[in-house]
C-alpha positions in Angstrom: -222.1 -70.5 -78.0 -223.2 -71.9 -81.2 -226.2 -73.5 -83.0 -225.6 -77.1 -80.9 -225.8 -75.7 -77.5 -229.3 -73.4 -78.5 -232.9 -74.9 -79.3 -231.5 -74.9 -83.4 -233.3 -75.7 -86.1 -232.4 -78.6 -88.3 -232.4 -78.3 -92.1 -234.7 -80.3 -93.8 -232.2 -81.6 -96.2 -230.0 -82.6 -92.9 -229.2 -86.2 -93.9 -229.6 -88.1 -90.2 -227.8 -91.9 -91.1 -224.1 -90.4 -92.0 -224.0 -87.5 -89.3 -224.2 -84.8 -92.0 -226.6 -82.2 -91.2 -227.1 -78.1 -90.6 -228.5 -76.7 -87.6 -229.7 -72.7 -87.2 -230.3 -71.1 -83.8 -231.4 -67.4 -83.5 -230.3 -65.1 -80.8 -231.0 -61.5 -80.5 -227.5 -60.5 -81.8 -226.6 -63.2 -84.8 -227.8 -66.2 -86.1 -225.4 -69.4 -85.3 -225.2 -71.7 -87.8 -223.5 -75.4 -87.1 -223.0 -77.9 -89.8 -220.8 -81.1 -90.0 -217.0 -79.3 -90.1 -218.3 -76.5 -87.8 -219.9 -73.2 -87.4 -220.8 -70.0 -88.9 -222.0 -66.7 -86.7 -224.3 -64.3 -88.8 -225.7 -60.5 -87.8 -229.2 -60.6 -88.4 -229.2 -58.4 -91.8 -227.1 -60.9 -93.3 -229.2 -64.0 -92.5 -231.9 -62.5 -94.2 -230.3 -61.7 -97.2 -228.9 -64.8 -97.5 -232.0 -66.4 -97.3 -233.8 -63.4 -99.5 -230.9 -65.1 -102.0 -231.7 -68.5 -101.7 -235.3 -68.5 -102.3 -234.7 -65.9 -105.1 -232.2 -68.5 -106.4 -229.6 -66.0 -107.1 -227.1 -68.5 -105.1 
């Protein structure tokens, strides 16, 4: 299952005119992530360090 088939959440920085865009969908066991070329499955933890990173601007 991924982020397309699951009530995602669209990036605001998805770009909606050339197809380009990044969806999230949470489940109980990962976080699914789609964008253009595919898709990414994260455990929980790691989703929120990556996010800890992005806001912290360390990536």
């Amino acid at each position: 299952m991924t982020a397309q088939h699951l009530n995602g959440h669209r990036s605001s920085y998805s770009d909606d005119t050339d197809g380009e865009c990044v969806e999230a969908a949470e489940t109980p066991g990962a976080v699914l992530v789609r964008e253009s070329s595919g898709h990414l499955d994260f455990a929980p933890g790691a989703w929120s360090a990556f996010l800890a990173d992005l806001k912290a601007e360390r990536l």
